[in-house]
C-alpha positions as CSV (number, residue, x, y, z in Angstrom):
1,X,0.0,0.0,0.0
2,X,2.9,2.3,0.7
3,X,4.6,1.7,-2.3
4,X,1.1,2.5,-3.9
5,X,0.9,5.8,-3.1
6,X,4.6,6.8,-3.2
7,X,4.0,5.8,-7.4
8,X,1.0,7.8,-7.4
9,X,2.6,11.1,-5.8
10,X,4.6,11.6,-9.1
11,X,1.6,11.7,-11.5
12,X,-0.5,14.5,-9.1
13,X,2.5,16.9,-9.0
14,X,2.6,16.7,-12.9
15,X,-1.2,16.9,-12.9
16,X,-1.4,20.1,-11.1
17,X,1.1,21.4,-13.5
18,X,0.0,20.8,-16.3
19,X,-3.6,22.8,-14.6
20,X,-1.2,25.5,-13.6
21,X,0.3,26.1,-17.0
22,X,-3.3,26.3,-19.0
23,X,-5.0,28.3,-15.9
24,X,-2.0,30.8,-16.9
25,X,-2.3,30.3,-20.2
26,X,-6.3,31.0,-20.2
27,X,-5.2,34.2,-17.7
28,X,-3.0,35.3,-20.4
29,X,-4.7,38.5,-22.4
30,X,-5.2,39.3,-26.2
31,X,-3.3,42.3,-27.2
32,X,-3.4,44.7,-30.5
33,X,-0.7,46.5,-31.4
34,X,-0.8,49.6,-33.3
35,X,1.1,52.7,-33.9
36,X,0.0,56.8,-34.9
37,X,1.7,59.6,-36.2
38,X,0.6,63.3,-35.6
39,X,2.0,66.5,-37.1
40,X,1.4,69.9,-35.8
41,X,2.5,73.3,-38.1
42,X,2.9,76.8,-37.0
43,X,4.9,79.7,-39.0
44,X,8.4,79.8,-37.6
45,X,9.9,82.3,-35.7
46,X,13.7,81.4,-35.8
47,X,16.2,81.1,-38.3
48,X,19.8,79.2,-38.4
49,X,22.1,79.2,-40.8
50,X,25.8,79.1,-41.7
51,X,27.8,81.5,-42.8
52,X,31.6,80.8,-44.5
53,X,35.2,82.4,-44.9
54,X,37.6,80.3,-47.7
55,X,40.6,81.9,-47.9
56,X,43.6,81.0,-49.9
57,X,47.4,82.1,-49.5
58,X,50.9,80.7,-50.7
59,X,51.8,79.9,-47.4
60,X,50.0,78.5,-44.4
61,X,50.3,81.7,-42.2
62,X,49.1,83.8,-45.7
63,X,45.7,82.1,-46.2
64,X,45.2,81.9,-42.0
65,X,45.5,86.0,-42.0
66,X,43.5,86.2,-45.0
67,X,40.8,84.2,-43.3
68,X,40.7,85.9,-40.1
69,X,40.7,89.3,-41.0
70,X,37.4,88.4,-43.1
71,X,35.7,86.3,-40.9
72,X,36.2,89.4,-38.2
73,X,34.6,91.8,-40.5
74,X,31.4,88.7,-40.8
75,X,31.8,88.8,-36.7
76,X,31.6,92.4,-36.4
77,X,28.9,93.1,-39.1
78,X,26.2,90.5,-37.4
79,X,27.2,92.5,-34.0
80,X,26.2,95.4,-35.8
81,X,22.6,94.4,-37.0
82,X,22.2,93.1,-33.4
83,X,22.7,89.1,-33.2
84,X,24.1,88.4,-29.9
85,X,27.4,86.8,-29.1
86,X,25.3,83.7,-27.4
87,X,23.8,83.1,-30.7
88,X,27.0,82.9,-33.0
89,X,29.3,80.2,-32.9
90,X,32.0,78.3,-34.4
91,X,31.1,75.4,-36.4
92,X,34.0,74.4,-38.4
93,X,37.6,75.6,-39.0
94,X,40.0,73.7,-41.3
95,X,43.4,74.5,-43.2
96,X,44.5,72.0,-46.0
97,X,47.0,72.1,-48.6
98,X,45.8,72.9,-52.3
99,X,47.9,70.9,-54.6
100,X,48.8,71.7,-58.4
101,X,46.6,69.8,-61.0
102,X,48.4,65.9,-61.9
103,X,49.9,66.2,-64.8
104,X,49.7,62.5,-66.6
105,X,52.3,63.6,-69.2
106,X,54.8,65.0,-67.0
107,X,58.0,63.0,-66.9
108,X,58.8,64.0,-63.5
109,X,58.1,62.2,-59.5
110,X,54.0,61.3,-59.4
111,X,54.5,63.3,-55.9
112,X,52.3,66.5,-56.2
113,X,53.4,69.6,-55.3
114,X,51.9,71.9,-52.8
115,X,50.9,75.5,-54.2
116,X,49.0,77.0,-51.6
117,X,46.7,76.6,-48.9
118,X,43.1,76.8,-48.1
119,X,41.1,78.1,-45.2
120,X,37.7,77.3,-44.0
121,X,36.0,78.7,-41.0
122,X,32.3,78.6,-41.0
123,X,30.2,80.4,-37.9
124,X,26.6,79.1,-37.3
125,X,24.0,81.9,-36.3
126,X,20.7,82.2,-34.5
127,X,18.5,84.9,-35.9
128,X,15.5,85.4,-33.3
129,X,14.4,88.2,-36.3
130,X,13.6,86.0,-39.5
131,X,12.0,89.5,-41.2
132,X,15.6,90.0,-41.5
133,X,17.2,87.5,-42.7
134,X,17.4,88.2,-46.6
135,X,19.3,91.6,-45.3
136,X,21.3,89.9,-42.9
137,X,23.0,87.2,-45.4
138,X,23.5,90.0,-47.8
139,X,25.3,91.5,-45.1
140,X,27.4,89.1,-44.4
141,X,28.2,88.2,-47.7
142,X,29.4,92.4,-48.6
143,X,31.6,92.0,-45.4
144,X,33.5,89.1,-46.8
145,X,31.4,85.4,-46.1
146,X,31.2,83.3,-49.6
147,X,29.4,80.2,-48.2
148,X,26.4,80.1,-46.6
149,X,24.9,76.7,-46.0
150,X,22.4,75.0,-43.7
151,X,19.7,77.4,-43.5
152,X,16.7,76.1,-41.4
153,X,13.8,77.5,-39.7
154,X,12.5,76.4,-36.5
155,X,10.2,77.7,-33.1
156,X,12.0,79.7,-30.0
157,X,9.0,77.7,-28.3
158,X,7.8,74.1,-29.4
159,X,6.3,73.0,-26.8
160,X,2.8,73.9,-27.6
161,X,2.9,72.1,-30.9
162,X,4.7,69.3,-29.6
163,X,1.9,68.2,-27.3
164,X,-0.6,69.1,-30.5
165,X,1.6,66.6,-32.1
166,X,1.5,64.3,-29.5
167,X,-2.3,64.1,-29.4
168,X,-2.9,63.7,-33.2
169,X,-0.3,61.0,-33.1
170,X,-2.5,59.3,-30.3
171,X,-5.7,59.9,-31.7
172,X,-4.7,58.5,-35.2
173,X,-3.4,55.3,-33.1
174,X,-7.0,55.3,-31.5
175,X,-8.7,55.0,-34.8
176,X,-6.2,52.4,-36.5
177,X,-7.3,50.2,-33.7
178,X,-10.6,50.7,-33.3
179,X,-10.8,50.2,-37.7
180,X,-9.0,47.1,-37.2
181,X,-10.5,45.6,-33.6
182,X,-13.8,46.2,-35.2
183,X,-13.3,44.0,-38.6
184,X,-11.3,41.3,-36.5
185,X,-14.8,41.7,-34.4
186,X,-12.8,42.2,-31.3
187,X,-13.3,45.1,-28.5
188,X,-10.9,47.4,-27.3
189,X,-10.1,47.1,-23.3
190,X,-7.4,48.5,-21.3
191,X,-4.1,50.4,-22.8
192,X,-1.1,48.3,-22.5
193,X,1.7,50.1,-22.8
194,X,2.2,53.2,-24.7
195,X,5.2,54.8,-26.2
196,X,6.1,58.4,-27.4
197,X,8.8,59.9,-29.8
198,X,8.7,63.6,-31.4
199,X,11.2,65.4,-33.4
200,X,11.4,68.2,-35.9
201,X,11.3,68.7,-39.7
202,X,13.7,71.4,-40.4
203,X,13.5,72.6,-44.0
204,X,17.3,72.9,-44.8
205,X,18.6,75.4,-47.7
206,X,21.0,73.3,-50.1
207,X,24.7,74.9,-49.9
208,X,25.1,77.7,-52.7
209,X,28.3,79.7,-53.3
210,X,27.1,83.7,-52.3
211,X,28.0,86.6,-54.5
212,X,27.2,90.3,-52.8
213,X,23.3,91.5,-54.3
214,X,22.0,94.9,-54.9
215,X,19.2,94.1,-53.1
216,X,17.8,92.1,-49.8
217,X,17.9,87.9,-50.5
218,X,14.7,87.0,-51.3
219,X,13.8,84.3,-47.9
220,X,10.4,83.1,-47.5
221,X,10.1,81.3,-43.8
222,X,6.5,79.4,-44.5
223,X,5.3,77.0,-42.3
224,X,7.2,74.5,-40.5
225,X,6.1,71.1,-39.0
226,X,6.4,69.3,-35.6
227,X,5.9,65.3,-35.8
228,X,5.4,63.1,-32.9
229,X,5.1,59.1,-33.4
230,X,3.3,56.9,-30.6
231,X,3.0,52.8,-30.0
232,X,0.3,51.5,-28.3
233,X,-0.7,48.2,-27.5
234,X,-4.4,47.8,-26.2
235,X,-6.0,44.4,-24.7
236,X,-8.2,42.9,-26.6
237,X,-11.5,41.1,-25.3
């Protein structure tokens, strides 16, 4: 009789497993899965942009004087029309070696030879004014800049149409599932979990080499956008 129930014991511990395991399973809820996307626009009120000093000179020291004293004149103008020291800064500064053109029919060394060098120094700028910024690149471009690259327009403030962003993106998510739990003939329960991620969508100005005009650049701001993305995952029932 003992040896009975010490045989038994085995097969009621697996039992109550294998009860355990589908009680969890049957406990385990349906989930749908969906994601939004919300945009928000509003007319921007800031402008960045690059402006840039190449130089050239036979030697090193040559093109490195050449490129300061314009780039001070660039510095000194922006004071000028008001831009603040805070919003100018130093983005890039390099000095390379220009090289004479290789000459395939030359009998001599393959070696180029050094000719010169080159100096770039570009300064990016905040302009809390975009009503001026036509006037303030043709400004910058009589004092001595001849690059101007990366122009953008953006908000001093976002944070209003981040959070309008933020909604549409979770309203849209809202209505994907509610399309889709309602054809899979399901109903939406409880939210999940629930994820958020925003960024911007700059409008950048392609690079273009600048030549002084007789009149103000021609810069039209329009309307920028905010996007925010959400994922959402809703039980099912």
């Amino acid at each position: 009789m003992r040896m009975l129930a010490f045989l038994l014991l085995p097969v009621m511990v697996m039992a109550c497993s294998d009860a355990d395991a589908q009680d969890q399973s049957a406990e385990a809820p349906r989930t749908l899965s969906v994601s939004g996307e919300g945009q928000a626009y509003g007319t921007p009120d800031l402008a960045m942009m690059q402006f840039g000093v190449v130089a050239e000179g036979k030697t090193a020291g040559e093109a490195m004087e050449a490129n300061a004293e314009a780039m001070t004149a660039v510095r000194n103008r922006l004071r000028e029309l008001g831009i603040a020291a805070r919003d100018m800064q130093t983005s890039n500064f390099s000095l390379n070696p220009v090289y004479a053109p290789y000459n395939r029919n030359s009998s001599t060394s393959d070696e180029r030879k050094i000719v010169g060098y080159s100096v770039n120094n570009s300064l990016s700028v905040r302009l809390r004014d975009i009503d001026k910024v036509g006037a303030t690149i043709d400004a910058a471009v009589s004092a001595g800049a001849n690059n101007l690259g990366g122009l953008q327009f953006g908000f001093q403030d976002q944070t209003e149409l981040e959070e309008e962003a933020k909604r549409a993106a979770v309203r849209e998510a809202r209505k994907t599932a509610e399309i889709v739990a309602d054809e899979a003939g399901v109903t939406l329960g409880r939210v999940m979990t629930l994820s958020v991620s925003g960024y911007s969508r700059p409008r950048p100005v392609a690079m273009a080499r600048m030549e002084a005009a007789d009149s103000a650049t021609p810069i039209e701001a329009g309307e920028s956008s905010l996007s925010a993305s959400v994922s959402v995952t809703f039980e099912i029932k």
